[in-house]
C-alpha positions as CSV (number, residue, x, y, z in Angstrom):
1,X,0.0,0.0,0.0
2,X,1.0,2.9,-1.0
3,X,-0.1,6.9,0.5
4,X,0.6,9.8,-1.3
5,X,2.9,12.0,0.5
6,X,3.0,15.5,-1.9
7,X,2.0,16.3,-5.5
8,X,4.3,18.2,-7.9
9,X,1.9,21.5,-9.0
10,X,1.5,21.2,-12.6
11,X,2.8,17.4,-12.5
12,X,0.6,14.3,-14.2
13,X,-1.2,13.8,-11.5
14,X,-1.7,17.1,-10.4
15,X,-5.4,17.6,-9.9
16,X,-5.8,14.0,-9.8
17,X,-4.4,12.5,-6.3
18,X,-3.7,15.2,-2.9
19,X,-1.2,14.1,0.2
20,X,-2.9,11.6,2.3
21,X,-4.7,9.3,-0.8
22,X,-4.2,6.0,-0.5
23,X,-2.8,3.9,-3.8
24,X,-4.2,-0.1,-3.8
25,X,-3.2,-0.2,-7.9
26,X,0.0,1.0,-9.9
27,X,0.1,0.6,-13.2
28,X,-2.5,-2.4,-13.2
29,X,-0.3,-4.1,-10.4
């Protein structure tokens, strides 16, 4: 499990994930 520590402003996922989300799928794994 992975949780999202900080976004990059203007990065890829910008807009799309904040600090504190939680990951359960990367990339289909």
């Amino acid at each position: 499990m992975l949780v999202v520590e900080f976004v990059v402003p203007g990065g890829p996922v910008d807009k799309h994930l904040e600090p504190g989300d939680v990951l359960v799928r990367v990339n289909g794994q």
